[in-house]
N, C-alpha and C positions, 0 to 999 in steps of 0.2 A: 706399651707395645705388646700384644701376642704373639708370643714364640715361635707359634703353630702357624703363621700367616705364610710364611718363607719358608722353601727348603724344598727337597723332594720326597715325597712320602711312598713308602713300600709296604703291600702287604704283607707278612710271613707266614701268615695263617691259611690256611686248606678249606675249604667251604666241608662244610656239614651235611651228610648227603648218604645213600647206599651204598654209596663207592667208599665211602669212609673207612682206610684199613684200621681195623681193630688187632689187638692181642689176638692166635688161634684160641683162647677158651673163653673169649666175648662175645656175647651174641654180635653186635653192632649197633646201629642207629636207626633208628626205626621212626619214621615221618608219617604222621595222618592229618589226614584234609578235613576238617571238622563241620568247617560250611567255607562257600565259595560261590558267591552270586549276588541277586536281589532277593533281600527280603520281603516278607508279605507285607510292610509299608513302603516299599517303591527303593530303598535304596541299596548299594552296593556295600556288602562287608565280605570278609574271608578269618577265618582263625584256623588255625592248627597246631597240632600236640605232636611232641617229640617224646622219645624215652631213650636212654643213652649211657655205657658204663662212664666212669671218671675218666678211665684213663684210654684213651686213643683218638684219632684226629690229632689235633694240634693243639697241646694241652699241657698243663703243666703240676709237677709231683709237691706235693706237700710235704714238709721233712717226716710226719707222721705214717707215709709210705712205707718207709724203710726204717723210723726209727721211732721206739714205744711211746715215748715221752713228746715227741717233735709235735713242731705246732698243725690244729688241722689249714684249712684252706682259708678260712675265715678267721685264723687266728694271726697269717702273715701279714706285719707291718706295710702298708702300702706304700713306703717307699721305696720296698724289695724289690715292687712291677717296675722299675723305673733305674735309667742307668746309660751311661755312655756303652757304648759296644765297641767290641774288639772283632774281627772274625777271621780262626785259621783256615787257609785253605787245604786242606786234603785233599782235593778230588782226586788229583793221579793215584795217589798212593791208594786210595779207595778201590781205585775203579782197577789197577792190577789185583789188589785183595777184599774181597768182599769183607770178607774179616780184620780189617784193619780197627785197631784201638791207637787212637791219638796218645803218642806219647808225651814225654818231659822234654824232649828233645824238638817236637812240636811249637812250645810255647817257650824255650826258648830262644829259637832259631827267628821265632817272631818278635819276642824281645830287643836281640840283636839288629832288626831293622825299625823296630816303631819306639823302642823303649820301655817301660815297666809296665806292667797290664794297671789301667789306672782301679784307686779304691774304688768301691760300690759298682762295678761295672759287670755289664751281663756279659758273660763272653759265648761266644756261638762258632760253632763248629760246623765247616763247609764243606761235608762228603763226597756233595754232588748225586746224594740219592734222591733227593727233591725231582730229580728229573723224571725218574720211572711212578711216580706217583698220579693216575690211582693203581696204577699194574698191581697188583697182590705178590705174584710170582716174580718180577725184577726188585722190587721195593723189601719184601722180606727173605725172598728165596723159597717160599712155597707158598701153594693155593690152599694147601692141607686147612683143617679146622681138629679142634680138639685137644686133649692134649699131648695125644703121640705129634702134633706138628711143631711141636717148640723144637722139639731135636732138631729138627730141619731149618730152622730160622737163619738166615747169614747175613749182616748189616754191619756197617761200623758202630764202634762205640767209643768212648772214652776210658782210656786205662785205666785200673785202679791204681799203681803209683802214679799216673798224672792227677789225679781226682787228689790224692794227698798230697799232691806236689802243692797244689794250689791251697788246697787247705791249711797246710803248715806254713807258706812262702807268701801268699796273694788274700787280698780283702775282698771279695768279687761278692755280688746277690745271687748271682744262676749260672747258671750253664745251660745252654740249650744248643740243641742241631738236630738236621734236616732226616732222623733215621727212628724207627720205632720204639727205640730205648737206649738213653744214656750206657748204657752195657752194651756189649757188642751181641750180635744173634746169641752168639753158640754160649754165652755165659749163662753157667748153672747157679751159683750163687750172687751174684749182681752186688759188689764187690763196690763198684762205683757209686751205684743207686744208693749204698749203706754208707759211704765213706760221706757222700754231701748232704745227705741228707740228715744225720747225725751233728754234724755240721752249722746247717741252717741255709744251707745254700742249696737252692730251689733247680729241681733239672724239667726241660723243658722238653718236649717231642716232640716231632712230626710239625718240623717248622716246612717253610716255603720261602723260595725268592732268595737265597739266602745269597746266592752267585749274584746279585743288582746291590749287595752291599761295598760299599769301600771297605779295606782292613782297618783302618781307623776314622773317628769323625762323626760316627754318624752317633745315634741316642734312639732306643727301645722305650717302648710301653707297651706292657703286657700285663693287660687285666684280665683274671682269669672270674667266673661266675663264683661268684661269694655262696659257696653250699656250704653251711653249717654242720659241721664236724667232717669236713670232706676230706679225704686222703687224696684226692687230685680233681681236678676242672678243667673243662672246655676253655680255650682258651683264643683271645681275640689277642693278637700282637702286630703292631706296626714298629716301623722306621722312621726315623727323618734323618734326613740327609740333610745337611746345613748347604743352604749358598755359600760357594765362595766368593771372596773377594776380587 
């Protein structure tokens, strides 16, 4: 019987495109049309070249980001892309503070109504900034480029004592949510990014759809482009949603 035949499936991923917010000190994603037509033997083809940093779209951190030794992108066990999911919702708390950092108190409060975060599980974090996407200016808090625009960046993120909450307490593969960086904008040291990544546990960006998930039930797959010594990749991620009974 295939798994995959049942259930409801969800994208998470942002399509790939000029609207694609990158980091302020990334160029972006840059698309050419190489051919597009009929060729001089009568039939129909199209090809085109992309060029694109690692990290932004909808994409995922190698531990090698943030920590010397950590594996690169083509060194993570592929069973890491794979996992029951969990997801907290924040959007209120979000959407009064742009700067909101998920705390411990987060993940227990969600505890208290679903039970333990299970092992191996991706867990994904629901802002609610997936909505302002592709806006530049609602989605990070500036149109700015460069790197005077990091000062200006305001998103949630994940706190570093919950990034070690998890780490010292919970067995999880990743952590992903719907915001430009596991760290919240205004973070100057990226506290989180180092604490999971160090770790072994993979953070995820600039997810999508993440409000069409159930808080428990459902199961990821997220395969990221196998680059060879990569510190992060492009990343494709779906859901399934199991039928119920």
């Amino acid at each position: 019987m295939n798994p995959f035949l049942s259930g409801q499936f969800v994208d998470l991923s942002h399509s790939f495109s000029a609207e694609t917010i990158y980091w302020p000190t990334e160029e972006g994603f840059k698309f050419e049309r190489e051919f597009d037509g009929l060729t001089e033997k009568g039939y129909y083809y199209a090809a085109n070249k992309f060029c694109s940093p690692e990290h932004g779209g909808t994409h995922i951190d190698a531990p090698i980001h943030f920590f010397k030794d950590g594996q690169t992108v083509d060194q993570i066990p592929i069973k890491q892309f794979f996992g029951q999911t969990m997801v907290i919702d924040v959007t209120q708390k979000s959407e009064k503070n742009p700067d909101y950092e998920v705390s411990i108190r987060d993940f227990t409060d969600w505890e208290s109504h679903h039970g333990v975060i299970p092992h191996d599980s991706i867990v994904l974090l629901n802002t609610g900034f997936a909505r302002y996407w592709p806006d530049k200016l609602k989605y990070t808090g500036t149109i700015k480029t460069g790197p005077q625009a990091v000062s200006e960046l305001h998103f949630p993120g994940l706190h570093p004592d919950a990034a070690k909450w998890l780490v010292e307490n919970r067995r999880i593969n990743a952590v992903g949510l719907d915001t430009p960086s596991i760290d919240f904008g205004q973070s100057k040291l990226f506290h989180s990014h180092r604490i999971l990544c160090k770790n072994n546990i993979l953070p995820i960006e600039n997810l999508a759809n993440l409000d069409k998930l159930p808080e428990i039930g459902a199961f990821v797959v997220a395969l990221p482009m196998k680059i060879e010594g990569g510190s992060g990749a492009p990343l494709r991620m779906i859901a399934i949603i199991p039928e119920s009974d």
